[in-house]
N, CA, C and O atoms as CSV, one atom per row, in Angstrom:
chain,resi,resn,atom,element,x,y,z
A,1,UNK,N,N,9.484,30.698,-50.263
A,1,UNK,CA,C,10.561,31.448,-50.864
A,1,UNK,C,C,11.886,30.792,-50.496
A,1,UNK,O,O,12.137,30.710,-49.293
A,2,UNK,N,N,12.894,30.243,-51.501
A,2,UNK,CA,C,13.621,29.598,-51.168
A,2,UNK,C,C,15.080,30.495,-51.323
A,2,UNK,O,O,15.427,30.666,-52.492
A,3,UNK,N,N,15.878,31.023,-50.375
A,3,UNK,CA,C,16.890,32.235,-50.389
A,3,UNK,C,C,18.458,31.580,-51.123
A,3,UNK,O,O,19.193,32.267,-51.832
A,4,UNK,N,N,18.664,30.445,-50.834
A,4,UNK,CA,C,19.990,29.341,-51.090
A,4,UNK,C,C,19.646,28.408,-51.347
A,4,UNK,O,O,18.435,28.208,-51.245
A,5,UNK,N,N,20.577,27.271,-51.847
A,5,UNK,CA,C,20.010,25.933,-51.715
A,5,UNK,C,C,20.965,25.292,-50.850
A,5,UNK,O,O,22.173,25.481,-50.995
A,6,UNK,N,N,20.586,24.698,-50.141
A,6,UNK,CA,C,21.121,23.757,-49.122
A,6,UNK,C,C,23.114,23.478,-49.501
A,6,UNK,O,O,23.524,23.176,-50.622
A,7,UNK,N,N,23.874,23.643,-48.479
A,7,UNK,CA,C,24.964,23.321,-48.618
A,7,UNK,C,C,25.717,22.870,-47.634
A,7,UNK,O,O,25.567,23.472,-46.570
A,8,UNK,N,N,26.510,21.970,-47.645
A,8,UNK,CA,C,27.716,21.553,-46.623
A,8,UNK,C,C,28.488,22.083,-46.165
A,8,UNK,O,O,29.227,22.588,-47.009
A,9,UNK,N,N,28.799,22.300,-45.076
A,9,UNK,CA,C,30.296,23.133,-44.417
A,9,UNK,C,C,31.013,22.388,-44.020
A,9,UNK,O,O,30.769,21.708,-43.023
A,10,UNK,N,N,31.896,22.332,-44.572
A,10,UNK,CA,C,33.168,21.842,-43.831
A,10,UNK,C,C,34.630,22.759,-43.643
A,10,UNK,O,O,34.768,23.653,-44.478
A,11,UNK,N,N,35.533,22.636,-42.797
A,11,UNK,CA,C,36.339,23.048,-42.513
A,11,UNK,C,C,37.569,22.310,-41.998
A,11,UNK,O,O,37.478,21.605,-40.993
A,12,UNK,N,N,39.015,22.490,-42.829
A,12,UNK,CA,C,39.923,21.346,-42.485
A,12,UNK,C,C,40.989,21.893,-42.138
A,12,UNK,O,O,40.968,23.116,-42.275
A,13,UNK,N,N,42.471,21.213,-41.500
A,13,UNK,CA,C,43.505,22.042,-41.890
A,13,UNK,C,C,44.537,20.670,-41.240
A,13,UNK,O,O,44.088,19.869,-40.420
A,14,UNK,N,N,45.759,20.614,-41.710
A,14,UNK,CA,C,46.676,19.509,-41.250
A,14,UNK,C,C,45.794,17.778,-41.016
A,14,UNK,O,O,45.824,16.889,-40.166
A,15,UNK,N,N,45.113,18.013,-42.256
A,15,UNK,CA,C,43.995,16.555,-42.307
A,15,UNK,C,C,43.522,16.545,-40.843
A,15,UNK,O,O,44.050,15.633,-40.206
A,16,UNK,N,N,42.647,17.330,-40.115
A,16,UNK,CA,C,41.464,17.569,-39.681
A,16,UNK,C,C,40.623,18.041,-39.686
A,16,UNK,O,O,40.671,19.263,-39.826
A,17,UNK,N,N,39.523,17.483,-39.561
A,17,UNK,CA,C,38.277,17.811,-40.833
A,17,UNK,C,C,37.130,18.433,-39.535
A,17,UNK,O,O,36.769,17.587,-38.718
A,18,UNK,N,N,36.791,19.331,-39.431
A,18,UNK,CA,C,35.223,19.586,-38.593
A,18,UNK,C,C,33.819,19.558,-39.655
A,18,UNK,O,O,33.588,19.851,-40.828
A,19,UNK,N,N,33.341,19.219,-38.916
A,19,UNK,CA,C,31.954,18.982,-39.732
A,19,UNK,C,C,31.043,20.155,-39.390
A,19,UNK,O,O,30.751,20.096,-38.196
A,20,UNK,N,N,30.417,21.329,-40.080
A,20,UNK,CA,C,29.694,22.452,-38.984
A,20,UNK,C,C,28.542,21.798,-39.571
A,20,UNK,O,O,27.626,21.732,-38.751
A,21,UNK,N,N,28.319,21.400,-40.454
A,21,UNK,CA,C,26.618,20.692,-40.528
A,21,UNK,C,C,26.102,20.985,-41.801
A,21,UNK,O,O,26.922,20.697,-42.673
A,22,UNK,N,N,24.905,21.513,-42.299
A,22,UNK,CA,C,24.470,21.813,-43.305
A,22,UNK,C,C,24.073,23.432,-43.295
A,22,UNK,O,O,23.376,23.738,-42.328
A,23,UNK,N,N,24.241,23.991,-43.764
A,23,UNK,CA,C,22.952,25.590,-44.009
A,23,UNK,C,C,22.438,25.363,-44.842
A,23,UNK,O,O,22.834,24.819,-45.873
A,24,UNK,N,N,21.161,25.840,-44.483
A,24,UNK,CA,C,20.035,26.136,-45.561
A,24,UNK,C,C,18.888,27.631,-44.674
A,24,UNK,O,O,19.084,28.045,-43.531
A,25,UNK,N,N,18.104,27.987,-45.355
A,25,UNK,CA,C,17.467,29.364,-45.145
A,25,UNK,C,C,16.343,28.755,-44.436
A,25,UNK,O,O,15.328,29.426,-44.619
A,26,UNK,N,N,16.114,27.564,-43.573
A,26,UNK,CA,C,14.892,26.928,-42.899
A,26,UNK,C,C,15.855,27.752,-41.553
A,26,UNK,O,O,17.075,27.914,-41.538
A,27,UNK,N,N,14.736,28.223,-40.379
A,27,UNK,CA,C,14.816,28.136,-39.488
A,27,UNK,C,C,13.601,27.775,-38.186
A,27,UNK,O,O,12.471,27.430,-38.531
A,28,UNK,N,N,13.890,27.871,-36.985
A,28,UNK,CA,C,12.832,27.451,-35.979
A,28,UNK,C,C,12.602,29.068,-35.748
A,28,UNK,O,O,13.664,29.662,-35.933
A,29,UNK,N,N,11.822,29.700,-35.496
A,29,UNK,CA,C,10.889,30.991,-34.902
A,29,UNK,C,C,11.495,30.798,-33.256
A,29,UNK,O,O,11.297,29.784,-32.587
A,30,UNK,N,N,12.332,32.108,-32.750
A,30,UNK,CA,C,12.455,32.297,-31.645
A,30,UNK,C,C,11.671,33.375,-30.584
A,30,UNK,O,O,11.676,34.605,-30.589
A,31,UNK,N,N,10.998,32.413,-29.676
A,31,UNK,CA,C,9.568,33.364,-29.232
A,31,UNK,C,C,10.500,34.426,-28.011
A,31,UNK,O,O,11.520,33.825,-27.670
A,32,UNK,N,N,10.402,35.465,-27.491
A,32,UNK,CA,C,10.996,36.216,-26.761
A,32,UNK,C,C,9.904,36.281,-25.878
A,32,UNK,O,O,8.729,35.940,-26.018
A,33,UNK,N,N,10.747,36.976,-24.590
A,33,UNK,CA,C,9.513,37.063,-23.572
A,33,UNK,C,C,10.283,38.567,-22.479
A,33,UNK,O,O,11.329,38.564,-21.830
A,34,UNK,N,N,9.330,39.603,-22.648
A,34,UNK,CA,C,10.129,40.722,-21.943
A,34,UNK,C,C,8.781,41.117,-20.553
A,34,UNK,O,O,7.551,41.102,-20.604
A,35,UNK,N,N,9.587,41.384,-19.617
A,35,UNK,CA,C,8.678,41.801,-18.245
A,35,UNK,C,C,9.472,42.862,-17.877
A,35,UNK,O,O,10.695,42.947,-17.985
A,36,UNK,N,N,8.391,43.976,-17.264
A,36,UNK,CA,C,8.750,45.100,-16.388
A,36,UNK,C,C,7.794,45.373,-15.423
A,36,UNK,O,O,6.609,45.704,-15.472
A,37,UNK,N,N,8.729,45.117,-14.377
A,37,UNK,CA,C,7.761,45.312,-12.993
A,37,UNK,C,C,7.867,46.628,-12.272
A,37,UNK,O,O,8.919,47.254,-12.404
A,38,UNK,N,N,6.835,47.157,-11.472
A,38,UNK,CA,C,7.201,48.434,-11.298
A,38,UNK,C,C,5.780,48.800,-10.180
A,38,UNK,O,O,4.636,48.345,-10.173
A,39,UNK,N,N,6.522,49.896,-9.226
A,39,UNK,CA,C,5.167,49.957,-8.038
A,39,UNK,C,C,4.072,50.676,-8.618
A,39,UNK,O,O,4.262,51.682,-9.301
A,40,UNK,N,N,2.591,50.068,-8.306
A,40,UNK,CA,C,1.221,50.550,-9.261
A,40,UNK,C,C,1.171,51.591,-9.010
A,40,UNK,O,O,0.983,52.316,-9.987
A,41,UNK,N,N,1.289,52.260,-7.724
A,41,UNK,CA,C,0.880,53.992,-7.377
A,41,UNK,C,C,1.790,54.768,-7.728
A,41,UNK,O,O,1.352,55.901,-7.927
A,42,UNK,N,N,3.362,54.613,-7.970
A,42,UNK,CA,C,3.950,55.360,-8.574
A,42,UNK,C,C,4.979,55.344,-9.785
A,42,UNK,O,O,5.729,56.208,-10.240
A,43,UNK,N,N,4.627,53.538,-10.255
A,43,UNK,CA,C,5.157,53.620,-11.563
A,43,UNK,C,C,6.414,53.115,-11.416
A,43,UNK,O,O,6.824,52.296,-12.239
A,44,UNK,N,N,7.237,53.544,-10.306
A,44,UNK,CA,C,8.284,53.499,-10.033
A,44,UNK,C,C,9.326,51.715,-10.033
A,44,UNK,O,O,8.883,50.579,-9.864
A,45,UNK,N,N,10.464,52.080,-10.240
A,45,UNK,CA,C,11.085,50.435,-10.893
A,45,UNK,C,C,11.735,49.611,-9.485
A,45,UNK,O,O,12.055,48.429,-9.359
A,46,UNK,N,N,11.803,51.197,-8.119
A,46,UNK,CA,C,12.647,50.739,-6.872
A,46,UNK,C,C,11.583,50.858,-5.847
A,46,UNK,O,O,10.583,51.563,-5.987
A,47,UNK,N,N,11.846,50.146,-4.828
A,47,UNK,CA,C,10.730,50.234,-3.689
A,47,UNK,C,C,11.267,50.456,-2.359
A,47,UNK,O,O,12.417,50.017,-2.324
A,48,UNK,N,N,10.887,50.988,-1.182
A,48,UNK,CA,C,11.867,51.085,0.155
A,48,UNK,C,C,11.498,49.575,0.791
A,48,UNK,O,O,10.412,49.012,0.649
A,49,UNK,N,N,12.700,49.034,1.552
A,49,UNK,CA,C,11.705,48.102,2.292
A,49,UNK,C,C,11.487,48.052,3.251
A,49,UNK,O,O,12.233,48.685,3.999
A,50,UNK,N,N,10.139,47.142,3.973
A,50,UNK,CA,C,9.166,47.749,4.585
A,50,UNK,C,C,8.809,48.196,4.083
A,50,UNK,O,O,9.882,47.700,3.738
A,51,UNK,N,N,8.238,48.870,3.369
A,51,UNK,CA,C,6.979,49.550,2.743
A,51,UNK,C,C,6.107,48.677,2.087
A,51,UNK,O,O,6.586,47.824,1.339
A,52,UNK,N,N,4.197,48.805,2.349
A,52,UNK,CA,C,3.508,47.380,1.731
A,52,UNK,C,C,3.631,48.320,0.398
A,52,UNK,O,O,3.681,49.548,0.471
A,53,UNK,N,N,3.683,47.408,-1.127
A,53,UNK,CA,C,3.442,48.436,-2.092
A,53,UNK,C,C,3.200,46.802,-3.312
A,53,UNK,O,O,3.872,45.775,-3.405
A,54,UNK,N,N,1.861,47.299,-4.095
A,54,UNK,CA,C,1.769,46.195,-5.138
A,54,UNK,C,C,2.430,46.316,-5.746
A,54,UNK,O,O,3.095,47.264,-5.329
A,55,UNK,N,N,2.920,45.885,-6.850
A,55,UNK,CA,C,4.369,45.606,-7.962
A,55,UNK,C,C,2.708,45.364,-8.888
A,55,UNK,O,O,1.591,45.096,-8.448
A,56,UNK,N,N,3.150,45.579,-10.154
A,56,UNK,CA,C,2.492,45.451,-11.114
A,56,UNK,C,C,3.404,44.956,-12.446
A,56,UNK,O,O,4.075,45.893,-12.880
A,57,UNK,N,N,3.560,43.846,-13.102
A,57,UNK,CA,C,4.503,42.956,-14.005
A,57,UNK,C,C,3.800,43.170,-15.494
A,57,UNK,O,O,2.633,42.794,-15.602
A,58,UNK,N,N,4.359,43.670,-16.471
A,58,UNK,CA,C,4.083,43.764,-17.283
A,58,UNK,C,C,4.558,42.461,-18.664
A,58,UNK,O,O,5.702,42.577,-19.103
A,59,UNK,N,N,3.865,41.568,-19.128
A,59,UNK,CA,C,4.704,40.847,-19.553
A,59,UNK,C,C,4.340,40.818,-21.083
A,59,UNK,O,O,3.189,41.028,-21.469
A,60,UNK,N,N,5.329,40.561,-21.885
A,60,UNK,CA,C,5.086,40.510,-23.232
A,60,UNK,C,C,5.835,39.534,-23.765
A,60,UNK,O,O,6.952,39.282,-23.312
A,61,UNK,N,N,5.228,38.781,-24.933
A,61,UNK,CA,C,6.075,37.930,-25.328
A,61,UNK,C,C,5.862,37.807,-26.647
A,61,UNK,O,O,4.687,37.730,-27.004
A,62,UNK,N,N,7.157,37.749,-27.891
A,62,UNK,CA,C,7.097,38.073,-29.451
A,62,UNK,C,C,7.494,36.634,-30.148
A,62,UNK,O,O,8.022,35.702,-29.541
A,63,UNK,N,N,7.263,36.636,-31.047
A,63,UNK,CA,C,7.507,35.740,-31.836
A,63,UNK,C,C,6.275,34.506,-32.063
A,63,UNK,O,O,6.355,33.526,-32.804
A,64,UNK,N,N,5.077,34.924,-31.133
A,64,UNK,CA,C,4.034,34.080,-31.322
A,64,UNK,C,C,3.215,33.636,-32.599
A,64,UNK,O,O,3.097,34.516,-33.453
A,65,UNK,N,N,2.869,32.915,-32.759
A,65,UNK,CA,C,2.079,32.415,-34.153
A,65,UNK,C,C,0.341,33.327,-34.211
A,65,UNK,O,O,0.297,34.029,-33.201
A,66,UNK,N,N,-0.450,33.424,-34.711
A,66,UNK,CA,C,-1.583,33.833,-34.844
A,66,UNK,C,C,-2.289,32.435,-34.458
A,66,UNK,O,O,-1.748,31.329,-34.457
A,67,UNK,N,N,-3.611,32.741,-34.134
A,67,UNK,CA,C,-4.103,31.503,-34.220
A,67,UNK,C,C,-4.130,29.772,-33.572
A,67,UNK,O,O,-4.925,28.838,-33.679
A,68,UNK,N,N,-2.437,30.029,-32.682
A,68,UNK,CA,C,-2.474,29.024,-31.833
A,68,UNK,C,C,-2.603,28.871,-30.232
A,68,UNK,O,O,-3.408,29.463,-29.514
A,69,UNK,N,N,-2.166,28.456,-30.059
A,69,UNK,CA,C,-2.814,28.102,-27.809
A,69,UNK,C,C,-1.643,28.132,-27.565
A,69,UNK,O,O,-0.942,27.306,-28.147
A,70,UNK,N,N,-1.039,29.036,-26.673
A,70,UNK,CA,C,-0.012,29.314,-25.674
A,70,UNK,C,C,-0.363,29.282,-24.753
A,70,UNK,O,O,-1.584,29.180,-24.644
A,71,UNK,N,N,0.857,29.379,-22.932
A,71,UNK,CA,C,0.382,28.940,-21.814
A,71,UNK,C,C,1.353,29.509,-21.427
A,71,UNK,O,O,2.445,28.997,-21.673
A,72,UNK,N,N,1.296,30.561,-20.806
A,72,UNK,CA,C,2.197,31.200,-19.441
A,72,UNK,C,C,2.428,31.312,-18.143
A,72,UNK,O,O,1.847,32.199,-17.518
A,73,UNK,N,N,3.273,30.480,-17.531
A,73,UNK,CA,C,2.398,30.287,-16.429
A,73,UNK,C,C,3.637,30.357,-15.374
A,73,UNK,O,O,3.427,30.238,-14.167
């Protein structure tokens, strides 16, 4: 599906010229990545310290493709 067709930007003023590049409706897929950590026995987001307590990390990450091999590490 093609939204525009490709165009030039430019921008000038007192004969100086910036170049911003081209637009067009192609872009790269931006993958996101969200974590929430929090103590396992009570859920909780704060911990005292000194206290032993597991943390449990929840991680998610969007923008992935179907079908291909990712690596989190």
């Amino acid at each position: 599906m093609t939204l525009i067709p490709a165009f030039d930007v430019v921008v000038s003023r007192n004969k100086t010229v910036i170049d911003l590049g081209t637009l067009t409706d192609e872009y790269e897929p931006e993958i996101t990545i969200h974590t929430t950590a929090a103590d396992k026995a009570t859920g909780e987001k704060s911990i005292v310290a000194g206290k032993s307590v597991t943390i449990v990390d929840t991680v998610t990450l969007d923008g992935l493709k179907k079908g291909t091999n990712d690596c989190l590490s």
